[in-house]
Backbone bond lengths (Angstrom), bond angles and torsions (degrees), N, CA, C in turn:
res aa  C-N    CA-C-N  psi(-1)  N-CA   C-N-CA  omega(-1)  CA-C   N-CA-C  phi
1 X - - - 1.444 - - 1.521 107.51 -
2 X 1.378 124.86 118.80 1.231 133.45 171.74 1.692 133.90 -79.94
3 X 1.110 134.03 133.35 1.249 115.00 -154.60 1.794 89.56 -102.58
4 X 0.996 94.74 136.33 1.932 96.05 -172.85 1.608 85.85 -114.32
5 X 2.020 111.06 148.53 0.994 95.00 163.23 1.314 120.96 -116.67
6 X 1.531 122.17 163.36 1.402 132.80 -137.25 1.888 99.94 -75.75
7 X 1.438 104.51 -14.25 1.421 105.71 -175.20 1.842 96.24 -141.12
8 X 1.657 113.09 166.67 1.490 130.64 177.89 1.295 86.72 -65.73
9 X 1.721 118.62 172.47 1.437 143.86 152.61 1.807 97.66 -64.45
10 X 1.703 113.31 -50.23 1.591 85.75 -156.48 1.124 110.87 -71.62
11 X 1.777 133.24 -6.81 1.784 124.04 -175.30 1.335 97.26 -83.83
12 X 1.515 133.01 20.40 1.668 113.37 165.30 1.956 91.51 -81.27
13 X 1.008 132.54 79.22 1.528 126.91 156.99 1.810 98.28 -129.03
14 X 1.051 91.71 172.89 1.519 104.58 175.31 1.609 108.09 102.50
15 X 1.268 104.04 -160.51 2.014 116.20 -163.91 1.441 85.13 -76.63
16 X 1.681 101.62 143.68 1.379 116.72 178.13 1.803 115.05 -48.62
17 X 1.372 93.96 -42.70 1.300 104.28 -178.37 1.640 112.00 -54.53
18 X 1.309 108.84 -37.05 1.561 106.21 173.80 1.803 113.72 -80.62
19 X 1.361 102.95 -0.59 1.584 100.74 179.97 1.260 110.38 -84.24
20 X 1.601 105.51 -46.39 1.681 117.57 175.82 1.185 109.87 -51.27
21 X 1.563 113.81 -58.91 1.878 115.41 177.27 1.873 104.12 -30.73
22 X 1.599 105.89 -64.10 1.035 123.79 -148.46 2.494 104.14 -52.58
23 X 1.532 81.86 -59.49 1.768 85.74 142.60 0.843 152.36 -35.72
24 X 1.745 112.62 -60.46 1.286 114.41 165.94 0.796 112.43 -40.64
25 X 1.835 134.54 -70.77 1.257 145.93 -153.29 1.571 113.02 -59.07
26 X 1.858 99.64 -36.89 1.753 80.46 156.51 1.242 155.81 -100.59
27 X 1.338 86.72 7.45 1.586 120.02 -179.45 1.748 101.55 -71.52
28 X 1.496 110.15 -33.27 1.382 118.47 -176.32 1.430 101.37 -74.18
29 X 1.132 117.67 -62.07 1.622 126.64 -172.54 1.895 105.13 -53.02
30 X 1.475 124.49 -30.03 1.210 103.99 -178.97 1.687 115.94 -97.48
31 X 1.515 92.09 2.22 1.769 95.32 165.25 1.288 79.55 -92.06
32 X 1.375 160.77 -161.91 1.054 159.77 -48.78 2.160 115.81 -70.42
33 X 0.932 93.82 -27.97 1.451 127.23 166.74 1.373 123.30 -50.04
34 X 2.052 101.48 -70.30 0.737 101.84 167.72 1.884 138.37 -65.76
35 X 1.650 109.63 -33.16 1.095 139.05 164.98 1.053 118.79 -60.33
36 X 1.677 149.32 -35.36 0.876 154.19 123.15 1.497 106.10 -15.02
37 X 1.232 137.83 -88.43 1.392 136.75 167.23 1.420 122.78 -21.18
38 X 1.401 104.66 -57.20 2.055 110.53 169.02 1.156 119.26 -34.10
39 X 1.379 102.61 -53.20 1.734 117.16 -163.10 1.433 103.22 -94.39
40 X 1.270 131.88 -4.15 1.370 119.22 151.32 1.640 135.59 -85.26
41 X 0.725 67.59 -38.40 2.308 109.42 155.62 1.739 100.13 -48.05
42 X 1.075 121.48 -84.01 1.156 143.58 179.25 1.704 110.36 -36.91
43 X 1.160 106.02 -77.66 1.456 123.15 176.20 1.669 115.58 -63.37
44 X 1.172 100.77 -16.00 1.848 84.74 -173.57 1.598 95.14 -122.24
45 X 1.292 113.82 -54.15 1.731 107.90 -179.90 1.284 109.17 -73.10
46 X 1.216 150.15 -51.46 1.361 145.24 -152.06 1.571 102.70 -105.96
47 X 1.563 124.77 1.31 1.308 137.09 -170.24 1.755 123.39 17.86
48 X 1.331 90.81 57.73 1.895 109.61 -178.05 1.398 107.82 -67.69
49 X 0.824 144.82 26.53 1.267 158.02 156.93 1.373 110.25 -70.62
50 X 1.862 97.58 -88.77 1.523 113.13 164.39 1.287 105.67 -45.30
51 X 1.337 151.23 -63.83 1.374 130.74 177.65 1.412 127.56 -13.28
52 X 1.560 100.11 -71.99 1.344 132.82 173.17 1.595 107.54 -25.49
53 X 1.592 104.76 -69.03 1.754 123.45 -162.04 1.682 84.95 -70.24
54 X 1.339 135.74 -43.05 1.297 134.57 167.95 1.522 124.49 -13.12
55 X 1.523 88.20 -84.81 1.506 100.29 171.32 1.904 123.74 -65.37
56 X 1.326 106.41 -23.42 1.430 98.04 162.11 1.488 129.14 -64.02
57 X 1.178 97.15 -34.68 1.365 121.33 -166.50 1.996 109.23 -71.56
58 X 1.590 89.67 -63.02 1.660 96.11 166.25 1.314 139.28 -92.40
59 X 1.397 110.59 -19.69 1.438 126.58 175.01 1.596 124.31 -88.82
60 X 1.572 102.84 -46.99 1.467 119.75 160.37 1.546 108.94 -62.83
61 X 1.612 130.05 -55.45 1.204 127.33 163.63 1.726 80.06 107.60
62 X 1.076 114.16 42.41 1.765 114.24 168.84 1.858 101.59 -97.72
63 X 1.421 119.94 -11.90 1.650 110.94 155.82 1.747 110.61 -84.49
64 X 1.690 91.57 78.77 1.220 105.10 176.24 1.887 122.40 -42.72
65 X 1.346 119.09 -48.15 1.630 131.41 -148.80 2.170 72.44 -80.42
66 X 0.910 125.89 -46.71 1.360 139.44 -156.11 1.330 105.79 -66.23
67 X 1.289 152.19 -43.41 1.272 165.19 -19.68 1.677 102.62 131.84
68 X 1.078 88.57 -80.40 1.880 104.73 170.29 1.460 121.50 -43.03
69 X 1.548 104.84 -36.95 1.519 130.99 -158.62 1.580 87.81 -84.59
70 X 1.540 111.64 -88.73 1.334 138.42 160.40 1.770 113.07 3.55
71 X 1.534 115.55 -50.58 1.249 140.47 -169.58 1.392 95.45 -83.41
72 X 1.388 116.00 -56.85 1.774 99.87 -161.77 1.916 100.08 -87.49
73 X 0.818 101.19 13.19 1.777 101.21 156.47 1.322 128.95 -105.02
74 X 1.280 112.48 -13.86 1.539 129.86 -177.37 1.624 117.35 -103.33
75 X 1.795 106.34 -9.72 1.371 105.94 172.64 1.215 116.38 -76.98
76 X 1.211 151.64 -46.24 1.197 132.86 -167.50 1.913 97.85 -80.27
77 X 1.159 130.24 -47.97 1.009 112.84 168.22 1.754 136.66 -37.03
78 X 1.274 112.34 -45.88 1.146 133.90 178.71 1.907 104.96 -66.18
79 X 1.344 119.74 -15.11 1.322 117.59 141.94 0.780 159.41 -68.94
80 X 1.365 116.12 -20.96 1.095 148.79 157.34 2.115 119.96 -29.39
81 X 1.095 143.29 147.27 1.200 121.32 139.05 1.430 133.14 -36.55
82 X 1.409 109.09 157.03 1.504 104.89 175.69 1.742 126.82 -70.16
83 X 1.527 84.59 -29.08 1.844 92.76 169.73 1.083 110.92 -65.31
84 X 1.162 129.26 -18.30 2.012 130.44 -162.24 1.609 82.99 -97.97
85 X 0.971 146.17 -6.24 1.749 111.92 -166.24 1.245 97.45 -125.29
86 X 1.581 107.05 145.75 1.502 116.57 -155.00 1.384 103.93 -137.95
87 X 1.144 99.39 137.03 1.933 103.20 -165.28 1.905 101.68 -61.85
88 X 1.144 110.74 -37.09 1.543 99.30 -164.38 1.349 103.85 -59.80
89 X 1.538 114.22 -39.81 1.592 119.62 -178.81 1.327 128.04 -70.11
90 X 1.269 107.25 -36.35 1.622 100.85 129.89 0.910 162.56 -12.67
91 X 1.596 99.49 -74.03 2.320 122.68 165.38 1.656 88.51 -69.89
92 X 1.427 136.89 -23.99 1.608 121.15 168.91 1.321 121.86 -50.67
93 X 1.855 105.45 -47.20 1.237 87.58 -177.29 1.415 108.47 -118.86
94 X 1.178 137.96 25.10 1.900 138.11 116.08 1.947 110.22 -34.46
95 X 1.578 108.32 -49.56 1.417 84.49 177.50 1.400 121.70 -61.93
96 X 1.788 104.86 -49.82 1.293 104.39 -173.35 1.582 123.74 -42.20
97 X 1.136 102.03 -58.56 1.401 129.85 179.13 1.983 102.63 -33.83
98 X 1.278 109.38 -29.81 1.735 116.25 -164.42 1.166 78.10 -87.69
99 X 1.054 117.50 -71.25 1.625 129.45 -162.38 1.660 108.89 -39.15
100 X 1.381 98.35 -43.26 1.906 101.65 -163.84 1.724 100.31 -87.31
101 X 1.389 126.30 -5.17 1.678 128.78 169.43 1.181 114.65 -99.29
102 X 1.587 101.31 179.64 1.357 101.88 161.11 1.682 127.00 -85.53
103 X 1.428 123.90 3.93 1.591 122.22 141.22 1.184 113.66 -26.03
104 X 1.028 149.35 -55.63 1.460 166.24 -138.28 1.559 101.67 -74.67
105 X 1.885 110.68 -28.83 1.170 109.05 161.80 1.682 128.12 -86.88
106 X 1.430 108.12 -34.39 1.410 96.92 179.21 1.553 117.59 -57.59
107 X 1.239 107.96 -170.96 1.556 114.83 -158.53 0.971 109.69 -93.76
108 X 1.508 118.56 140.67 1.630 118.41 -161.18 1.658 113.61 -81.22
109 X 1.004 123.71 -5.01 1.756 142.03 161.49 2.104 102.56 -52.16
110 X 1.048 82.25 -30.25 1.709 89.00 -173.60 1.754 126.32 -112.68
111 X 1.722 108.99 -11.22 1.027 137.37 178.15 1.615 108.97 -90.13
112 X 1.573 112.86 -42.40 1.167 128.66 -166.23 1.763 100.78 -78.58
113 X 1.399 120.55 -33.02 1.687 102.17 154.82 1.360 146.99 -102.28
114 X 1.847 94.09 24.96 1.362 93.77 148.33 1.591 132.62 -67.61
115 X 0.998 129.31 121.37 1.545 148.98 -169.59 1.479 139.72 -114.40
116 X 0.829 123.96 95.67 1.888 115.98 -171.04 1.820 98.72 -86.80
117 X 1.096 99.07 129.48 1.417 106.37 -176.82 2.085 97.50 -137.00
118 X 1.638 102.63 135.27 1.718 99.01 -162.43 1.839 85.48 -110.14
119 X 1.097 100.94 148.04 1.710 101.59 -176.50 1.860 97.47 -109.93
């Protein structure tokens, strides 16, 4: 996408005040231009949307049935000592947990970075 500008080089003459106008106006046109581009960018290649519903969904904990599920498999574990709990057994029951909700439908682009990581 090319940014064309809204006026020639030689009509920048005249009162400063008409030079600034003359700027402004394209200074406006290549934010809209450019921004226009972002948000298509954004939304279709990098699909920030789904991101978005992502983190509500898993981070907020608004995939309620998922969450609920997720939780009553991780309680007795989560009692455990810290030496006893082991990340793979973990991502066991993160899969299950996808598997046993309705996660199981969203798209696996967004499923695939959910992650348990133990510090």
């Amino acid at each position: 996408m090319s940014l064309q500008l809204p006026f020639d080089a030689q009509s920048l003459s005249g009162s400063t005040s008409e030079i600034f106008k003359k700027l402004n106006t394209w200074v406006n046109h290549a934010y809209e231009v450019t921004n226009t581009a972002l948000i298509n960018i954004l939304f279709s290649k990098f699909k920030f949307e789904g991101h978005c519903n992502s983190i509500r969904k898993y981070l907020l904990m608004g995939q309620g049935d998922f969450m609920q599920y997720l939780m009553d498999l991780l309680a007795e574990e989560l009692g455990e000592p810290a030496a006893k709990i082991y990340r793979h057994t973990l991502m066991g029951y993160l899969e299950t947990a996808i598997r046993s909700s309705n996660a199981q439908y969203h798209e696996n682009e967004f499923l695939h970075r959910l992650d348990i990581k133990l510090l």
